[in-house]
Structure formats: structure tokens, C-alpha cells
N, C-alpha and C positions, 0 to 999 in steps of 0.2 A: 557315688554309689546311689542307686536309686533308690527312694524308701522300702523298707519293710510291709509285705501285703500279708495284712493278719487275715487268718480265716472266717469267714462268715458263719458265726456259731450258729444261726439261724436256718441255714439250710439245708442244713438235715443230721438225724442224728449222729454220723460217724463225727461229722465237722464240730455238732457239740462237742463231743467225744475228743477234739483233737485240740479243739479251744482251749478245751479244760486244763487238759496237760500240759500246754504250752504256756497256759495263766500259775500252773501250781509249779510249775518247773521255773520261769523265771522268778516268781515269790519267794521261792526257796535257793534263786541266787547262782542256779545253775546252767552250763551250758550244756547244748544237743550233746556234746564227744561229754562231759561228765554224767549225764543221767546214763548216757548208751554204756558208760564203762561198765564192764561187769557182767555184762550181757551177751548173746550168742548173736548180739544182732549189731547191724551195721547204725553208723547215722545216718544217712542219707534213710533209710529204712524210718525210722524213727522221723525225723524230717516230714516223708509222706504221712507219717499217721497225725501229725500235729495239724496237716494241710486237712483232713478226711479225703486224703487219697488211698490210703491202704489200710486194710484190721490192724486191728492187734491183738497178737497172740498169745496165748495165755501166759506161755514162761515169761515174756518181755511186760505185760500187767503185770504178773508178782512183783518182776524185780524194780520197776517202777512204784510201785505201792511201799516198796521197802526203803526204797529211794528218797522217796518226798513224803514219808512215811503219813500217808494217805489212808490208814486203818482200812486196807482192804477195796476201796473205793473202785480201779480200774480193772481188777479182779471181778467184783460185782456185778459192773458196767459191759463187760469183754463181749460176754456174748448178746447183748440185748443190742450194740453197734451193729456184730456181725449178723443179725438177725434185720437188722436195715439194711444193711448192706448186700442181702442177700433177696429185697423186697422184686417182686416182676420176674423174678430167674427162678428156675427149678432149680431144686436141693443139689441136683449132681452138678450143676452149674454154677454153684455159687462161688469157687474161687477162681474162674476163667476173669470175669471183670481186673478184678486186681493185678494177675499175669498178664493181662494184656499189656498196661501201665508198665508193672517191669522187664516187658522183652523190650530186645534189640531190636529183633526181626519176626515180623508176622507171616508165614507164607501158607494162604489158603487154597484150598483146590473143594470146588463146589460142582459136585456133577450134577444136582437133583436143584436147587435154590441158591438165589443169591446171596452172598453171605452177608453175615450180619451187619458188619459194621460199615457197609453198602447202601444196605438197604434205608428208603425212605420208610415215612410214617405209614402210609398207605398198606403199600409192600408187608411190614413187619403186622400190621391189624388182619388182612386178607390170608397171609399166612397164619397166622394163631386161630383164624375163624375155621379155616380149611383142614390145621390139622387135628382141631378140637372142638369142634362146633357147638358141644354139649357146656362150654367152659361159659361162667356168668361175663357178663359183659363188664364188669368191674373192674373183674382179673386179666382179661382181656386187654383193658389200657392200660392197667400195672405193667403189662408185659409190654409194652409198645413204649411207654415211657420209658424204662428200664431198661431196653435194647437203645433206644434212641439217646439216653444218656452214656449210655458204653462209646458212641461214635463219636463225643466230645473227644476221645482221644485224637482224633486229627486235628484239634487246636493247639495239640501243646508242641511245645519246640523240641522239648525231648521225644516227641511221637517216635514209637518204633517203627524201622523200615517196612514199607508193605510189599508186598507181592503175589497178586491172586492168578488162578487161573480158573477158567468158569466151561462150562461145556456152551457150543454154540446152540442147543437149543434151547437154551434158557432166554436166547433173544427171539428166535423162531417162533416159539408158542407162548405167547402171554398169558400171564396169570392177571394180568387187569385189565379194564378199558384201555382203548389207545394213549387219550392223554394221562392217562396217571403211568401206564410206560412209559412216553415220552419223557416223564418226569424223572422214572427210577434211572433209565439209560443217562441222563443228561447230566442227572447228579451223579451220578458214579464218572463218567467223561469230567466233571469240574473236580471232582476228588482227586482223580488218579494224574489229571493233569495241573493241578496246584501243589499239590506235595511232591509234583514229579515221585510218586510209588509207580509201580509196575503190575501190567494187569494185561492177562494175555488168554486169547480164545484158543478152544480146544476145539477145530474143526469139526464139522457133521461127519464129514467124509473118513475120519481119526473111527474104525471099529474096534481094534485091539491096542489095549492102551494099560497100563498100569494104575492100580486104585479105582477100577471100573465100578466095586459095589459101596462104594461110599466114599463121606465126606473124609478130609485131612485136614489138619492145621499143626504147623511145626512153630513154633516158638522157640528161638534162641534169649539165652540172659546173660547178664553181662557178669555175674558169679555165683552161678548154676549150670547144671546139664540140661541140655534142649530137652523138652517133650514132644510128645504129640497127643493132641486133640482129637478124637475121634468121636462120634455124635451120631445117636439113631433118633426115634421119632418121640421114647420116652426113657430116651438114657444117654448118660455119656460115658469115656474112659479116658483118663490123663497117664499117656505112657511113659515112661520113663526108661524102660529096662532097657541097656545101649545099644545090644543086637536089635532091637524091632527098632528104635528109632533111628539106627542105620540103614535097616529096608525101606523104611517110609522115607529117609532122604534118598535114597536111591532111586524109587519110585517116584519121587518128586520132579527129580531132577530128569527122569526120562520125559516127564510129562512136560517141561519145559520144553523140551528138544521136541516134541511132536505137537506143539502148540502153536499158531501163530505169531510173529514178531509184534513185538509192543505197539510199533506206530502202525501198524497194519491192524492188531487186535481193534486200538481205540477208533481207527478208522470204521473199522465193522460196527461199534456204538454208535458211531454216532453219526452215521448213517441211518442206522436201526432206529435212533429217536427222531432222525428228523422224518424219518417215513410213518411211526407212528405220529407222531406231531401232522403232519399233512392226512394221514387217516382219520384223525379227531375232527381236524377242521372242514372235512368235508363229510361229516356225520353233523354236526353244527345247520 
């Protein structure tokens, strides 16, 4: 069995946060399935929050405080973690990061921008300038950081399946110079073809289509009901109610059907980068 990888209590507050519990929990002699007895919550659950993969939520701090009788301590602490964990993401977005880690399945459909956990550093800065301009430049790389840490989810082993679908003029009309295209197409082509996910073009020539006025993302969990994700420019909503997240799979699944085939879609990328890639070099 290959050693135990303790978490790096230095890297940021949730990881203190998960250290601590993991240092008070075994001092007190206990195992994950013993602290988690008693609780509404899973180990595996429990698990991520020791790692600073997931919050923790307040009923599961009390009953850990009562547990390791910690006078109060991860009760205190609960929300100053979830308040890092929430640093670079607007308020309605802050429990999106954490769902991503527990689906199964991601499936986004982006008619207006490339989605997030696509997008390069560039990409994710140009877009926060463009759709807030007035925002300090501070906050600005909060937000860039903060997306771009979201996309570590494609290193893990347990990563949830992907599946996007993108409108074809999102390669058509650039939102950057040539070569920082070349670079967003190329990296999205090395994503989508190393974790073998699936990512497929929604033709120019596609005029009536389902989900025309906005962005989708469905998430499946593996002991939960799907959501959907839906996103405007300074709001979001997490669905849940099972008639609308039947439409929106319904909807999804037509849009598959009137989308490009996968090896055909990635074909269109990465063509698309190599022609921005020759348009950079002959601006040079």
C-alpha cells in the first residue's frame, strides 16, 4: 500500500482547516467511519474535507466539536474556511467549485464563452476585464486564480466525466490576439484529447436549436439528484426541481444530436489553432 499523503496545512485555509481535524481526530484515537458515525454525512465526505477538498458544514462541525470535544473550535472556524473557499468566485457561485469535485458527470453547453474549466489564464483575465471593466485589478487576478484553480480538477483520477458543447462562433470571432487563440484552442484539443472527455461543435449553419438564450451545465452525483447550472452576467441559479431538470436534459441531448461528431468537432479546433498559430506568425 503506498504511504499516506498528509495534507499540506500551508496551502491554504480550508487545508489548515482539514489538517487540524485529521491531527485532533487521530489524537483522539479515532477512525474517518467513527468520527462520521452519528452524522448525516458520508466518510468519503469527511475524507475530502480532512484533504481541503470540500467545506464543512455546519451540522457536521457541531457534531465533530462534540466528537473530539474540541469546545466549539470547527463550529467557530466553519465559516472563516468557507469564506476562503469562496475567495475569486462571486457569492452565488460559491458552492459550484466543491460540485464540480462531487459529480460524476459535467455536461456544459456554452453558446456566448468558453467555459470555465477550458479556459486558459489569458481567456479567463480578458473576460473579467470585458465583462467588468470598472473591477480593481486585484480582484481581477483573485478571479483568474480562482477559475484556474477550479481546472486542477482535470488531474485527479476521480475527475468527473466531461462533455461540452460550444457554438462554432466562438472559434470564428476571437476574443484575443491570434496567438493567445492559438493557445486557448490547443489547450482545450490537449484536455479533451488526454482525458479522452468529449467536446463537440454546434455548427454556424445550426439557426433553431434548444437552449438558444443561455448558458447550461448538468451535473450528475453519485448520491444525489442532477442539477443544473444556469449563469447570467451577474447571477447564477442551481436547479434542482426534477421536471426542469428533465427539460434541460432533454434539451441537451437534442443539442448533441444537432452538434458535430466528436472527432469531426476536435478536428474544427484544431485546425482553428493551427490557422490562428500561422496568423500570429505572420504578424511577427
Amino acid at each position: 500500500m503506498p504511504p499516506r499523503k498528509d495534507p499540506d496545512a500551508s496551502a491554504s485555509v480550508p487545508c489548515f482547516y482539514g489538517a487540524e481535524l485529521r491531527y485532533l481526530r487521530e489524537t483522539a484515537g479515532l477512525t474517518l467511519e467513527q468520527l462520521v458515525e452519528g452524522s448525516f454525512r458520508g466518510l468519503s465526505f469527511l475524507s475530502q474535507i480532512e484533504r481541503g477538498e470540500r467545506g464543512m458544514p455546519m451540522d457536521l462541525a457541531v457534531h465533530v466539536d462534540a466528537k473530539l470535544k474540541t469546545n466549539g473550535f470547527f463550529e467557530r472556524r466553519c465559516e472563516d474556511a468557507a469564506k476562503a473557499r469562496r475567495v475569486g468566485h462571486p457569492s452565488y457561485f460559491a458552492d459550484i467549485p466543491d460540485l464540480e469535485k462531487q459529480a460524476t458527470t459535467i455536461e456544459d453547453w456554452a453558446p456566448f464563452v468558453i467555459p470555465g474549466l477550458l479556459q486558459t489564464d489569458t481567456y479567463v483575465r480578458t473576460l473579467c476585464l470585458a465583462a467588468k471593466p470598472w473591477d480593481e485589478p486585484e480582484n481581477v487576478e483573485l478571479k483568474v486564480r480562482a477559475r484556474i484553480k477550479r481546472a486542477e480538477i482535470w488531474k485527479r483520477k476521480d475527475r468527473p466525466a466531461y462533455w461540452g458543447i460550444l457554438r462554432e462562433e466562438l472559434i470564428r470571432q476571437p476574443m484575443l490576439p491570434p496567438e493567445k487563440m492559438a493557445d486557448q484552442w490547443e489547450h482545450i484539443a490537449g484536455l479533451i484529447r488526454s482525458t479522452r472527455s468529449v467536446l463537440q461543435i454546434l455548427p454556424e449553419a445550426a439557426t433553431r436549436y434548444p437552449l438558444m438564450t443561455g448558458m447550461a451545465r448538468i451535473m450528475a452525483f453519485p448520491d444525489a439528484p442532477p442539477l443544473v447550472w444556469s449563469e447570467g452576467p451577474f447571477s447564477g441559479e442551481a436547479i434542482d426541481y426534477p421536471p426542469l431538470v428533465t427539460d434541460y436534459r432533454k434539451s441537451y441531448d437534442l443539442l448533441r444530436a444537432a452538434a458535430l461528431p466528436p472527432e469531426a468537432s476536435l478536428a474544427m479546433i484544431e485546425e482553428a489553432a493551427r490557422g490562428y498559430r500561422d496568423e500570429a506568425a505572420q504578424e511577427d
